[in-house]
C-alpha positions in Angstrom: 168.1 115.5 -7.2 164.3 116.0 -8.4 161.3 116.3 -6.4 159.1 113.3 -6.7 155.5 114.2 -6.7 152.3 112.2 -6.9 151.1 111.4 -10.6 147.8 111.7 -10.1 146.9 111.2 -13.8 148.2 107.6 -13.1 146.4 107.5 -10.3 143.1 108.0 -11.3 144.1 105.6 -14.4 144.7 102.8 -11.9 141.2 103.1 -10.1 139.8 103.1 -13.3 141.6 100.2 -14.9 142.1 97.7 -11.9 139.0 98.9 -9.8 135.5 97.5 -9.1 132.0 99.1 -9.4 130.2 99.0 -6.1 127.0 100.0 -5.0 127.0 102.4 -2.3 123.7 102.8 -0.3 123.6 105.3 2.8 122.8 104.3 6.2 120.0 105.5 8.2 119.0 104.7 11.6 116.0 103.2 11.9 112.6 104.2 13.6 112.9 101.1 15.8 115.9 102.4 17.5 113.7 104.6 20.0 116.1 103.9 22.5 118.5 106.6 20.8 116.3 109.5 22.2 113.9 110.0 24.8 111.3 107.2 23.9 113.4 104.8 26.6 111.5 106.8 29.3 108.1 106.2 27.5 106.0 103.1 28.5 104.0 101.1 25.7 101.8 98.2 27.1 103.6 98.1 30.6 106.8 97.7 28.9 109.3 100.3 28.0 109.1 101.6 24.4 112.5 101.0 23.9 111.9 97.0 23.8 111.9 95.6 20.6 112.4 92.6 18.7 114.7 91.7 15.8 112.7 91.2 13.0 111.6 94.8 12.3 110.2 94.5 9.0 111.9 97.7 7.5 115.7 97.0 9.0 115.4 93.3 9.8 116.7 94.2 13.3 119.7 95.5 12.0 118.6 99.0 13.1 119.8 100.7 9.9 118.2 100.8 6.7 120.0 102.1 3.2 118.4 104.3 0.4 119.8 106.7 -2.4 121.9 103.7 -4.3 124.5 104.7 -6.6 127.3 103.1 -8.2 131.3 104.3 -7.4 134.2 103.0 -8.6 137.2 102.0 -6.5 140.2 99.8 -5.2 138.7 97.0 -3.0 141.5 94.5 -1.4 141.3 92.4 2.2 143.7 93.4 5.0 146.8 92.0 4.8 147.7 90.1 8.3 151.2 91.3 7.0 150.5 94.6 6.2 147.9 94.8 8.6 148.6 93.1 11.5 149.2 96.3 13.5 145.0 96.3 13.1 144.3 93.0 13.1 146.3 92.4 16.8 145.1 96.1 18.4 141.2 94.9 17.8 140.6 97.1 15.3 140.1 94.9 12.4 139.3 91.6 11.9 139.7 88.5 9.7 137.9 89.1 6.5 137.9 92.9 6.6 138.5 94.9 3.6 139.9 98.4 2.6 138.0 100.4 0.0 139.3 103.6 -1.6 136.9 105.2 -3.9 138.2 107.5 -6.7 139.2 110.4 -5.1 136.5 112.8 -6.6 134.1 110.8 -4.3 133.8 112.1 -1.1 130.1 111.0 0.2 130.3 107.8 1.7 130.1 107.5 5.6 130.2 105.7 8.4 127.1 102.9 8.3 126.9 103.5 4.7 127.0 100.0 3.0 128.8 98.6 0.0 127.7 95.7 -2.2 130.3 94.0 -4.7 128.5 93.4 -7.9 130.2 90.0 -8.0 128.8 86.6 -6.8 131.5 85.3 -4.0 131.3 81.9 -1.8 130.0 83.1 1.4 132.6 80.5 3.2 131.1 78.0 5.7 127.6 79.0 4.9 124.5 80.4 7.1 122.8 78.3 10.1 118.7 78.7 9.4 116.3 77.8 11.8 113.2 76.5 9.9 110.2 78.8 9.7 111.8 80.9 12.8 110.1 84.2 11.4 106.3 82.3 12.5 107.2 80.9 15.6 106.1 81.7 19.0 106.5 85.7 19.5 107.5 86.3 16.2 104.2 85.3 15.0 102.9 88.7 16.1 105.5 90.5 14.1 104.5 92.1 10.3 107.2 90.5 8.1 107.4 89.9 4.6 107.9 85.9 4.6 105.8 83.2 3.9 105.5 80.2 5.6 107.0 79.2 3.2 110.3 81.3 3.0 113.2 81.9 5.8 115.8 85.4 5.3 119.5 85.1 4.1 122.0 87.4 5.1 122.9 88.6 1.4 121.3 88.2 -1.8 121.9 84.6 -2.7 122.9 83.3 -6.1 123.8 79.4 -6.6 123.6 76.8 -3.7 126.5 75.1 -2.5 125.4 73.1 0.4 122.5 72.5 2.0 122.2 70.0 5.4 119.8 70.2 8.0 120.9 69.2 11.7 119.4 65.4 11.1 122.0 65.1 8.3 119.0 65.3 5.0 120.2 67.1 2.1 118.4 69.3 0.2 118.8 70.4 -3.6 118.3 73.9 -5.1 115.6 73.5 -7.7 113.4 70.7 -6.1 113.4 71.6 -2.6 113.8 75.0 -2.5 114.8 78.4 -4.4 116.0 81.8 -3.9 114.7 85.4 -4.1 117.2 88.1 -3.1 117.4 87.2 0.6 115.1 84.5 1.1 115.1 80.9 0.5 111.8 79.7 -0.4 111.1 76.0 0.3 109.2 74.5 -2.8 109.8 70.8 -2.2 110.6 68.5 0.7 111.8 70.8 3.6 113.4 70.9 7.3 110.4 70.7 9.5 109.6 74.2 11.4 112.1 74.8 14.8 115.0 72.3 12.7 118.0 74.1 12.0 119.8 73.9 8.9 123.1 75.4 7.1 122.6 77.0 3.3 125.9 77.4 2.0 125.7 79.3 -1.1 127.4 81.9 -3.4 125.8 85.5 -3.1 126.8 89.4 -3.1 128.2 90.2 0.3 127.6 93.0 1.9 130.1 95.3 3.8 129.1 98.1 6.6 131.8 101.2 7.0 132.6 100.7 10.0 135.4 103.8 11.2 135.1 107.5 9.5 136.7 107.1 5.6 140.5 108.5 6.2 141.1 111.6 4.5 144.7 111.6 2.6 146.2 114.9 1.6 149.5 115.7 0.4 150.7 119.3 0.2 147.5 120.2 0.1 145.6 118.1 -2.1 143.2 115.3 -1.6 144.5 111.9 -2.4 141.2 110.5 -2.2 139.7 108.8 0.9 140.4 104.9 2.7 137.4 103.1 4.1 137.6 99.7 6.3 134.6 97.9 5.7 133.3 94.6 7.4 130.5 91.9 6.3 127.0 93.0 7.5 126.5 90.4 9.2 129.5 90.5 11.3 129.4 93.9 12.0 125.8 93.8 12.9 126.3 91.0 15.0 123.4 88.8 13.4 124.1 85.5 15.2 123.5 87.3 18.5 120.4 86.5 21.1 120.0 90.1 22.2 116.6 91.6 21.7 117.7 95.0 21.2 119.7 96.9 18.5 121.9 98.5 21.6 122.1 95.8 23.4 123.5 94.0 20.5 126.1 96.6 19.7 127.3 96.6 23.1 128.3 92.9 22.5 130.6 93.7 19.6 132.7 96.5 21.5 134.4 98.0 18.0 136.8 100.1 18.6 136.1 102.6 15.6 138.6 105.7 16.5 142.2 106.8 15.8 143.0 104.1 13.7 145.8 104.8 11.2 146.0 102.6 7.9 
């Protein structure tokens, strides 16, 4: 009986036929996350220098920010909740998360490193804004780069589906407002400032690696790598009232090792 052995001709061939191109940016911690060395013992106007709020205008309170862009090619599919349950049910994955595997020659994507599909996709039930939040109160005081006029989206936004503010007034793209990678700018009639309202539109989602890329080898040789990725937003917790990166972090509780896929 003959050996079967990887064809990896075939494989390479299959990335390259039924595979998308990403963008892969690198994540780097931010300057606002003080708290990760010894700044927390360092006191800035009474208050510790740890303390910050979440609009910093170089992360957006996410506490990362990603440079050196560069397009890969790879396999991107959502976990099964066949397949997968194992991860799903054990915590380690959840609803909506995705496996990457890049062609196997790539081998420099990370943990925090984030991936943008260069397809427009329905971001699902859409994104609760509150009106001009950015100016109000103590955010007033913080250096962003909206206008009065504009509020930020989680992803780069494309076409408007929906858009409802909590007194039930609808709102059209083109005559009452428009978008600029992640901002809606109001042009038109408009929610007034403290309303909330949900913008459901189709954009390019972001996901965050969020557990070290598994290395496969066979005998010996690399069968390229396995990422699970999760929505920015989701993975950096953006809904959440805590004022700090770590605070916010400790919320989400991801359990990020010895996970086998």
């Amino acid at each position: 009986m003959s050996n079967i052995d990887w064809d990896f001709a075939k494989l390479d061939e299959l990335i390259e036929d039924r595979g998308d191109d990403v963008v892969v940016e690198t994540g780097v911690a931010c300057t606002c996350r003080n708290h990760d060395m010894y700044a927390s013992t360092i006191l800035r106007n009474n208050e510790p220098a740890s303390y910050r709020r979440m609009n910093c205008v170089r992360c957006q309170g996410d506490g990362f920010f990603f440079r050196d862009a560069r397009c890969v090619r790879g396999l991107l599919t959502g976990l099964n909740p066949g397949r997968n349950r194992q991860l799903i049910e054990s915590g380690y994955a959840l609803a909506g998360d995705s496996v990457f595997s890049p062609d196997r020659h790539n081998d420099s994507i990370a943990d925090f490193d984030k991936i943008t599909l260069m397809v427009a996709q329905d971001l699902n039930e859409g994104q609760v804004v509150m009106r001009g939040a950015a100016g109000m109160e103590e955010n007033a005081q913080i250096p962003t780069d909206l206008s009065a006029a504009e509020d930020r989206l989680w992803y780069v936004a494309d076409c408007a589906v929906w858009c409802e503010d909590q007194d039930g007034v609808v709102y059209a793209q083109g005559a009452d407002f428009e978008f600029e990678a992640k901002k809606i700018r109001w042009i038109g009639t408009q929610p007034a400032v403290g309303k909330l309202y949900t913008i459901r539109y189709t954009g390019y989602p972001e996901w965050i690696v969020y557990t070290q890329p598994f290395l496969r080898f066979d005998n010996g040789r690399s069968l390229g790598r396995k990422l699970l990725l999760r929505r920015k937003h989701v993975h950096f917790n953006t809904g959440s009232q805590a004022h700090t990166v770590s605070a916010r972090q400790a919320e989400q509780a991801v359990l990020t090792s010895g996970v086998k896929i």
